[in-house]
Residue frames relative to the residue before (quaternion, step in Angstrom):
aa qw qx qy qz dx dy dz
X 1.0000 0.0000 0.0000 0.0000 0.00 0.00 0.00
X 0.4807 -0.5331 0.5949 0.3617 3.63 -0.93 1.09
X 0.4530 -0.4588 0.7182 0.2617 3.48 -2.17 0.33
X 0.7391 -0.3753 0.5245 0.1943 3.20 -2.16 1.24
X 0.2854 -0.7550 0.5623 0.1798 3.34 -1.17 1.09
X 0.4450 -0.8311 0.3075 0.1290 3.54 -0.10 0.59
X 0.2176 0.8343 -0.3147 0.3969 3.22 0.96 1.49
X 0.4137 -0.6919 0.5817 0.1087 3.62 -1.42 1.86
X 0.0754 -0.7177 0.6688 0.1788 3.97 -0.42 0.35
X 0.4039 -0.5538 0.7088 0.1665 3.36 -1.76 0.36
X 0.1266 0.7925 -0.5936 0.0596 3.75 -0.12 1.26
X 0.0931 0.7893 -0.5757 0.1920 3.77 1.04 0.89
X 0.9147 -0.0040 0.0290 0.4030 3.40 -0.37 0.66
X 0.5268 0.6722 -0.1259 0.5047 3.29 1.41 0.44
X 0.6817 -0.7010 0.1521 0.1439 3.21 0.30 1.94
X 0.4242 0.7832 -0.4363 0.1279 3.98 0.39 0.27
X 0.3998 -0.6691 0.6155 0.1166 3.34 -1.41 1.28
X 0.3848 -0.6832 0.6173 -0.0636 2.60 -1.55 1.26
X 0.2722 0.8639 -0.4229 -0.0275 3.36 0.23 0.15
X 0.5342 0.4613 -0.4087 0.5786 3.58 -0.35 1.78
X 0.1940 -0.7089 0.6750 0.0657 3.69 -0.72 0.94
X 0.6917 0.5043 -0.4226 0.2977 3.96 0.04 0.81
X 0.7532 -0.4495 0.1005 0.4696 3.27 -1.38 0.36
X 0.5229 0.4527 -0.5081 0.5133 4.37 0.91 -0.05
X 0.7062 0.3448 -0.4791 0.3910 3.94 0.03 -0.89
X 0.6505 0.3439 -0.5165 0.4380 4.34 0.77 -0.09
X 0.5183 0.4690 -0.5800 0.4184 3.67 0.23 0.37
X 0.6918 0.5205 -0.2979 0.4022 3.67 0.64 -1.13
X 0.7137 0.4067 -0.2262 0.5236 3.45 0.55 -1.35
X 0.5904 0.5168 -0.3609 0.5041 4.23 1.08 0.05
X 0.7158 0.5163 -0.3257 0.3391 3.14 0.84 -0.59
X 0.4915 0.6150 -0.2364 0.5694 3.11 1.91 -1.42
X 0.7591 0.4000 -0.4126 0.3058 3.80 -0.02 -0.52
X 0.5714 0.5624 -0.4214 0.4238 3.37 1.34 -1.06
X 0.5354 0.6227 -0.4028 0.4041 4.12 1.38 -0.45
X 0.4963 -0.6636 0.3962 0.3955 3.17 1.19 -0.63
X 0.3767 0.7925 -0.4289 0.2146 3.54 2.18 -0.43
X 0.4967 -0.6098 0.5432 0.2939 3.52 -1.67 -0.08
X 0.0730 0.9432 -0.3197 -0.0542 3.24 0.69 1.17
X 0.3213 -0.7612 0.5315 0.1865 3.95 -1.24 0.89
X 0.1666 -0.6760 0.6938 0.1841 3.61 -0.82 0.03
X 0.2075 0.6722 -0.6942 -0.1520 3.50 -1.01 0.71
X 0.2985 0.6735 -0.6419 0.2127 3.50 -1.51 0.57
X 0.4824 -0.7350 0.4141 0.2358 3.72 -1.18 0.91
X 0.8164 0.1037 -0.2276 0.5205 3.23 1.54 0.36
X 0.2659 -0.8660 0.4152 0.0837 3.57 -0.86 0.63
X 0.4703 -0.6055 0.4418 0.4659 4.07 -0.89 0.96
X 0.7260 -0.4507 0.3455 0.3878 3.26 -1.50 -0.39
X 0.4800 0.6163 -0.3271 0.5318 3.37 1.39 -1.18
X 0.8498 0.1310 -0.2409 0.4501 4.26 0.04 -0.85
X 0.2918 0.5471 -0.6494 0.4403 3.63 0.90 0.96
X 0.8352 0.2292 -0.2187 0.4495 3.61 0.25 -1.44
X 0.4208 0.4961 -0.5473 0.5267 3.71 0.48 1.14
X 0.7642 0.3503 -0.2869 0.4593 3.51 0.66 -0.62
X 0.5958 0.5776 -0.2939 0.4744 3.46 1.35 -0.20
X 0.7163 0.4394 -0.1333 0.5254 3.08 1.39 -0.65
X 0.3361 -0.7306 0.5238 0.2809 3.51 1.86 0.43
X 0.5117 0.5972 -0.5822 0.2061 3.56 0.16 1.20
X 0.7258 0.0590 -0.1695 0.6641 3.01 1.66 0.00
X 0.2642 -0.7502 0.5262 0.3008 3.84 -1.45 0.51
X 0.4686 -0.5577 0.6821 0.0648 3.17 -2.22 0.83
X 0.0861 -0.5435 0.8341 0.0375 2.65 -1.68 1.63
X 0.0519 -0.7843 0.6115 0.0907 3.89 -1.07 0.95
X 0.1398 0.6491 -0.5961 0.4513 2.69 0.25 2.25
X 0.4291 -0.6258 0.5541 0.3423 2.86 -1.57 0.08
X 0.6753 -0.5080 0.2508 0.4721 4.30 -0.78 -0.02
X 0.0466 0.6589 -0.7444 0.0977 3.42 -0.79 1.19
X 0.7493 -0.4709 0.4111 0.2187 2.99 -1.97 0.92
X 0.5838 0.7003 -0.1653 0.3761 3.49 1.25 -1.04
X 0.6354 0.3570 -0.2593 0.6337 3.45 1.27 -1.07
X 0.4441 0.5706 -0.5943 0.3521 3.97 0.24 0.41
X 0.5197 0.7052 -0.4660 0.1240 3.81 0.97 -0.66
X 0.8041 0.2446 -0.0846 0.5352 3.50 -0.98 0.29
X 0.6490 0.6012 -0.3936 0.2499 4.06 0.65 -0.09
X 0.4541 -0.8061 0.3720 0.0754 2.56 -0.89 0.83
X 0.6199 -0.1406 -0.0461 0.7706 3.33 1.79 -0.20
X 0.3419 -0.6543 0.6711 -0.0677 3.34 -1.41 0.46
X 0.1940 0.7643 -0.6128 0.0523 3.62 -0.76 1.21
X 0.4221 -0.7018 0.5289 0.2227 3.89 -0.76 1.44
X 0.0306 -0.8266 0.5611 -0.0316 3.49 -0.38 1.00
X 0.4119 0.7946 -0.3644 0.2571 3.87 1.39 0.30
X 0.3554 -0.6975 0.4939 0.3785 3.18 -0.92 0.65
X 0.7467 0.4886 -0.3945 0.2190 3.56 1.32 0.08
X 0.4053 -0.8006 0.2468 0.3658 4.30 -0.02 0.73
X 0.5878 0.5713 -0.3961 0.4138 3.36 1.73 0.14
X 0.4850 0.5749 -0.3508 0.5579 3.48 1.48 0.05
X 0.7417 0.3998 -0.3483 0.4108 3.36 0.28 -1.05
X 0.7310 0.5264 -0.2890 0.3242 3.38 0.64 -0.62
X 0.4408 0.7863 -0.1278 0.4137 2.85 1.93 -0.41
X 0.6637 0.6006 -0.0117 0.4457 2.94 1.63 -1.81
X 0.6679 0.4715 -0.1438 0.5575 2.80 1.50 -1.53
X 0.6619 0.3918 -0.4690 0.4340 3.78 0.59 -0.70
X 0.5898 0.3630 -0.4098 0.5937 4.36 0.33 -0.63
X 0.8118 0.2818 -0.4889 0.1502 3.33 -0.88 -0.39
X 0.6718 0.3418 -0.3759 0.5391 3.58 1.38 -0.47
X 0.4948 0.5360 -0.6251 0.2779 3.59 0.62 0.73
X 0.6526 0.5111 -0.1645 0.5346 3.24 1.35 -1.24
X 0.5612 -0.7309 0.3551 0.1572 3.41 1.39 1.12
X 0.4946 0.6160 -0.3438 0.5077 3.72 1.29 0.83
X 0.6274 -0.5897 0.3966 0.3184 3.71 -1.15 0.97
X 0.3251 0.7854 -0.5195 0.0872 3.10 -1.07 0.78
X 0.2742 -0.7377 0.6075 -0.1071 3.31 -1.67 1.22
X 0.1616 -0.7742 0.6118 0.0134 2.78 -0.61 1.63
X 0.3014 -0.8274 0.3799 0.2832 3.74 -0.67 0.76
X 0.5767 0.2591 -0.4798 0.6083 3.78 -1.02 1.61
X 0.8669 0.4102 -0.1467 0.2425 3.02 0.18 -1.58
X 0.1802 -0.7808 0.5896 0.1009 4.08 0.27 1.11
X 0.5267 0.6064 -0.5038 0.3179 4.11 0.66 -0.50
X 0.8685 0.3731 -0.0770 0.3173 3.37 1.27 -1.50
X 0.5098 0.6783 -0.2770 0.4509 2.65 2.22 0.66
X 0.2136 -0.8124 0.4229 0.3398 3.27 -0.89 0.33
X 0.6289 0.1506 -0.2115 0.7328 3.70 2.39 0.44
X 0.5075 -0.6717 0.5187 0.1489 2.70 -1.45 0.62
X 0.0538 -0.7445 0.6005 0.2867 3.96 -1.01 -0.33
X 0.4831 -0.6804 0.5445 0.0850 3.20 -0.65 2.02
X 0.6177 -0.4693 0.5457 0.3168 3.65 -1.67 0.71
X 0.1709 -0.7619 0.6243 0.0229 3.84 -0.79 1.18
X 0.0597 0.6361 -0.7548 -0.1484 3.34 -1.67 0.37
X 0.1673 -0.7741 0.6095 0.0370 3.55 -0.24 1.41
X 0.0655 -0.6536 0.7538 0.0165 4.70 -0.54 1.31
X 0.7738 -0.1527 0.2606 0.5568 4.41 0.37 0.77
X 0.7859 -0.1944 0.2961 0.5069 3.43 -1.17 -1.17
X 0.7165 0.3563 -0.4050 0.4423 3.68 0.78 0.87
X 0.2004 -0.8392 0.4759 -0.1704 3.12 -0.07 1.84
X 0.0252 -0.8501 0.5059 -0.1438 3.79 -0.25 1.39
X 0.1005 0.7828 -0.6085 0.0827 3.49 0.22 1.31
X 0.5360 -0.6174 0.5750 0.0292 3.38 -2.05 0.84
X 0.1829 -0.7466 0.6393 0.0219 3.89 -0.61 0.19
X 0.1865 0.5858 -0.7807 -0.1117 3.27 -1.35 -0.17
X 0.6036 -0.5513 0.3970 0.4174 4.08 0.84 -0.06
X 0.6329 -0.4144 0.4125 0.5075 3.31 1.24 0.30
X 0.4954 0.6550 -0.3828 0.4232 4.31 0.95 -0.21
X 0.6693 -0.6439 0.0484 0.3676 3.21 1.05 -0.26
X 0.7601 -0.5630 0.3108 0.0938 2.75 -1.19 1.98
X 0.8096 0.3208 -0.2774 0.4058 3.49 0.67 -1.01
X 0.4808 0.6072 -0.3734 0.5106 3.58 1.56 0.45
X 0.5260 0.4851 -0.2531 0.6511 3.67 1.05 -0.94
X 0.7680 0.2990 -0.4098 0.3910 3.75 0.06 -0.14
X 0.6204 0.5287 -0.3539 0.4587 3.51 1.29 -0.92
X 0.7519 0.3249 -0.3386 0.4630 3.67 0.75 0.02
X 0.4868 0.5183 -0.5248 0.4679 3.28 1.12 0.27
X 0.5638 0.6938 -0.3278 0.3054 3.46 0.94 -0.61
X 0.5953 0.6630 -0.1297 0.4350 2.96 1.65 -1.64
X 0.7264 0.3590 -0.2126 0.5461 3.35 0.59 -1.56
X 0.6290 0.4715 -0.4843 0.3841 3.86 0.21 -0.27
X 0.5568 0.4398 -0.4274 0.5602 3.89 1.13 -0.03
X 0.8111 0.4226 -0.3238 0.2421 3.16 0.41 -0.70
X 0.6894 0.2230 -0.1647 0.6692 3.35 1.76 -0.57
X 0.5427 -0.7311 0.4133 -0.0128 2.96 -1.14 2.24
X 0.5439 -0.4919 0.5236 0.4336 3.73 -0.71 -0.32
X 0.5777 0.4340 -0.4657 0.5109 3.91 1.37 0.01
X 0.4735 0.6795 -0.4556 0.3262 3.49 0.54 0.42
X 0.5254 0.7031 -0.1324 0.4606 3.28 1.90 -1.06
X 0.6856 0.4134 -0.1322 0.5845 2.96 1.04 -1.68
X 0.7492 0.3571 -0.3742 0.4137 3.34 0.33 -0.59
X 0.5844 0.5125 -0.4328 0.4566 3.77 0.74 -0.29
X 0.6423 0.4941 -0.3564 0.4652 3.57 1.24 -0.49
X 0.6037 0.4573 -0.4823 0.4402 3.76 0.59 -0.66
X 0.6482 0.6300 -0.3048 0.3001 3.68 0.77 -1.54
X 0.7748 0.3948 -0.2290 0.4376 3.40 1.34 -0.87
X 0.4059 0.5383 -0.4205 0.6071 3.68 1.88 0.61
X 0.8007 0.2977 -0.2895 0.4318 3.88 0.56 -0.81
X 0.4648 0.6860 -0.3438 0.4418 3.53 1.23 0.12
X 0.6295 0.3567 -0.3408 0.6003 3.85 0.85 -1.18
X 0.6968 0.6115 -0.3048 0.2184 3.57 0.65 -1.48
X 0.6001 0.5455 -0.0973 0.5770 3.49 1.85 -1.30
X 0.5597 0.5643 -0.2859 0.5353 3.84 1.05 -0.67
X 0.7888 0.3204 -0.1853 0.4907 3.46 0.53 -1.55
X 0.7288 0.4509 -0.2083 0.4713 4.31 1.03 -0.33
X 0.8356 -0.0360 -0.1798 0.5178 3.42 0.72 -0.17
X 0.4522 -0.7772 0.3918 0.1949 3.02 -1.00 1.59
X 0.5742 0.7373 -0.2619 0.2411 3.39 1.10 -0.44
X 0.2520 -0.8464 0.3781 0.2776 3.80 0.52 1.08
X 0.4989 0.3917 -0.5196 0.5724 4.32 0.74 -0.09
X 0.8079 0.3702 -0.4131 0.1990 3.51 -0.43 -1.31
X 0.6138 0.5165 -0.4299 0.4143 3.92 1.26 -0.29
X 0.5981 0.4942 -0.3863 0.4989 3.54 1.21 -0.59
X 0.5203 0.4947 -0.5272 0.4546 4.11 0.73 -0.50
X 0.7458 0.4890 -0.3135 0.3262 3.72 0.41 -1.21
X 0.6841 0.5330 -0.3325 0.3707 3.01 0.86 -1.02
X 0.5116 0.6356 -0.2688 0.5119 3.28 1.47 -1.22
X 0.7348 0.4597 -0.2545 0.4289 4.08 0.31 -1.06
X 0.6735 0.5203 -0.2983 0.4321 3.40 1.16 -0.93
X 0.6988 0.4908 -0.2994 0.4257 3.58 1.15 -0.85
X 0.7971 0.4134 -0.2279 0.3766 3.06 1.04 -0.69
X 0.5002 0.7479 -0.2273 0.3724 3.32 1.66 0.52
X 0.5815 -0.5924 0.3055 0.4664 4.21 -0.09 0.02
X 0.2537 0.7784 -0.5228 0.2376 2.93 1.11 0.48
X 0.7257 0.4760 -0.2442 0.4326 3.65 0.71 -1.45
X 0.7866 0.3056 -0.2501 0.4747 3.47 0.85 -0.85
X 0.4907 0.4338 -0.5513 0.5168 3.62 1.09 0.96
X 0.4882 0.5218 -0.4314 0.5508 3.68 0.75 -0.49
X 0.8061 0.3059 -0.3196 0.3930 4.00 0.03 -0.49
X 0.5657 0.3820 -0.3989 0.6123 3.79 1.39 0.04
X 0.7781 -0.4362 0.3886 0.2307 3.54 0.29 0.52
X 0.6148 0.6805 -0.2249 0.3293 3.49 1.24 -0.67
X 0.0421 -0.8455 0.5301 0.0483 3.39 1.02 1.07
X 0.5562 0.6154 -0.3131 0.4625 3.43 0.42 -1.23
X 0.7218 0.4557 -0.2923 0.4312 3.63 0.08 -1.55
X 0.8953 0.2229 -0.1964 0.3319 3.46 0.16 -1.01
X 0.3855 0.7272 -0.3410 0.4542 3.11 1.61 1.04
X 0.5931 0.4673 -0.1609 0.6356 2.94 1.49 -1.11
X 0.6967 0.2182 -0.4020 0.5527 4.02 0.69 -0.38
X 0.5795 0.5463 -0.5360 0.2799 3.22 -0.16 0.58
X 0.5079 0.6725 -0.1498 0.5171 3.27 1.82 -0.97
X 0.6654 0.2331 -0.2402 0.6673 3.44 1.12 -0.99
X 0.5443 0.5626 -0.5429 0.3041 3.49 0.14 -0.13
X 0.7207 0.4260 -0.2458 0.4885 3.53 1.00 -1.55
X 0.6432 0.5445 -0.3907 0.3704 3.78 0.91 -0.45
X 0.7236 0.4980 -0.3655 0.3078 3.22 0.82 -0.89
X 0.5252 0.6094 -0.2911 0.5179 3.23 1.99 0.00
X 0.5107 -0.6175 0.4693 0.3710 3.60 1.20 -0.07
X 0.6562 0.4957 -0.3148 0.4739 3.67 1.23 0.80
X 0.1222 -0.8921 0.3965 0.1787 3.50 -0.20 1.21
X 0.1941 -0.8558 0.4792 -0.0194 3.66 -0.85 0.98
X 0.5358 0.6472 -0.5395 0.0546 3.13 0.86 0.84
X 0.2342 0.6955 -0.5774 0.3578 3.66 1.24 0.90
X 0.6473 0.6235 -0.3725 0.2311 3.45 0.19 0.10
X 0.0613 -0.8343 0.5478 -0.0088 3.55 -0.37 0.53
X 0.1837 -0.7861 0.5766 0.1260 3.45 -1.52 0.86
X 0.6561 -0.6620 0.2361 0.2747 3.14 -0.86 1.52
X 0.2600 -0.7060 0.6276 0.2001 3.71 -0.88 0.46
C-alpha cells in the first residue's frame, strides 16, 4: 500500500456530515467547526453536548437515521456509529459519489485519515503512523505538547503582525526571509514562555532595526 498524502484542507464554509449522535461524533463535529466547516449531524438521537450545539444554531440536525440522500452537496463525511454495517455503508456511497470520507478506527474504509494533532493557536502539528498504529501517534503527540508551550501561540501571533508589516516595507524577497529567519531563531519564544511580553517586544524591534526596518508598530497579543 502507497503512504497517505499529507495534506491541510480549507473547510471554511463547506458542508460536512456527521454521522452519529455520541460522545466520538462531538469530538468530530468540534473539530470541524474550529475549521470553520458548515457542519450537519445526522442520527435519531443526540449526546447532550450536540443538543446544545443545535440549540445554539451552531450546527444543523438531520434526526434521521443514514440515507444516501443526506450525502448531497458534502463535502466530506465522517461515520461516527456505534453501528459497522452503517459505517461501511457510508464509506461505500460517499467514495462512490467521489466525496471525503472517514470512517472512525477503521482506515480500510477510509479514503483520509485524521492524524494525532497538537494545535499552540494557528500552529497545528499532526503525526501519522498510516493508520499502523495509533497508540504510537499519540505517544508522540504527547511528546510535542511538552515540548511546544502555549508561547508558541503568542509567538505565531506576533509573527503574523511582523509578516503583513515586513511584506508591505521591504521590497526585497532574501532580506524578508533573513528577518523572518533571525526573528525565529531568536529569544523571543523563550521570553514569551517566562512571561516577558515586554522583553520580546523590544527584541523584536531590535531585531527588525538592526535590519534597517522599524517596528515599533507592533504589538503582542494579551
Amino acid at each position: 500500500m502507497s503512504r497517505y498524502y499529507p495534506v491541510y484542507l480549507d473547510l471554511r464554509g463547506k458542508r460536512c456530515i456527521v454521522v452519529g449522535g455520541g460522545t466520538v461524533a462531538e469530538r468530530k463535529a468540534g473539530s470541524l467547526l474550529k475549521s470553520g466547516a458548515d457542519v450537519w449531524i445526522v442520527s435519531p438521537d443526540l449526546s447532550g453536548q450536540l443538543k446544545e450545539l443545535v440549540t445554539q444554531k451552531k450546527i444543523g440536525y438531520i434526526k434521521e437515521g443514514f440515507e444516501e440522500r443526506h450525502l448531497k452537496d458534502a463535502f466530506l463525511v465522517i461515520g461516527a456509529t456505534d453501528d459497522p454495517s452503517i459505517n461501511s455503508r457510508i464509506s461505500r456511497e460517499a467514495q462512490r459519489k467521489g466525496i471525503l470520507v472517514n470512517i472512525v478506527d477503521l482506515p480500510e474504509d477510509c479514503n483520509f485519515i485524521v492524524p494525532s494533532v497538537v494545535e499552540r493557536g494557528d500552529l497545528i502539528i499532526s503525526v501519522s503512523t498510516c493508520g499502523k498504529s495509533p497508540a504510537l501517534s499519540k505517544k508522540i503527540r504527547k511528546e510535542l505538547e511538552q515540548r511546544y508551550g502555549e508561547e508558541y501561540d503568542e509567538f505565531i501571533g506576533l509573527m503574523g503582525e511582523i509578516r503583513e508589516y515586513i511584506i508591505s516595507e521591504v521590497n526585497n524577497e532574501k532580506k524578508r526571509g533573513i528577518i523572518f529567519q533571525r526573528l525565529v531563531d531568536s529569544e523571543i519564544i523563550d521570553l514569551l514562555k517566562k512571561g516577558r511580553r515586554d522583553l520580546s517586544k523590544e527584541e523584536a524591534i531590535r531585531i527588525l532595526r538592526s535590519m534597517g526596518v522599524e517596528g515599533e508598530e507592533f504589538k503582542i497579543r494579551k
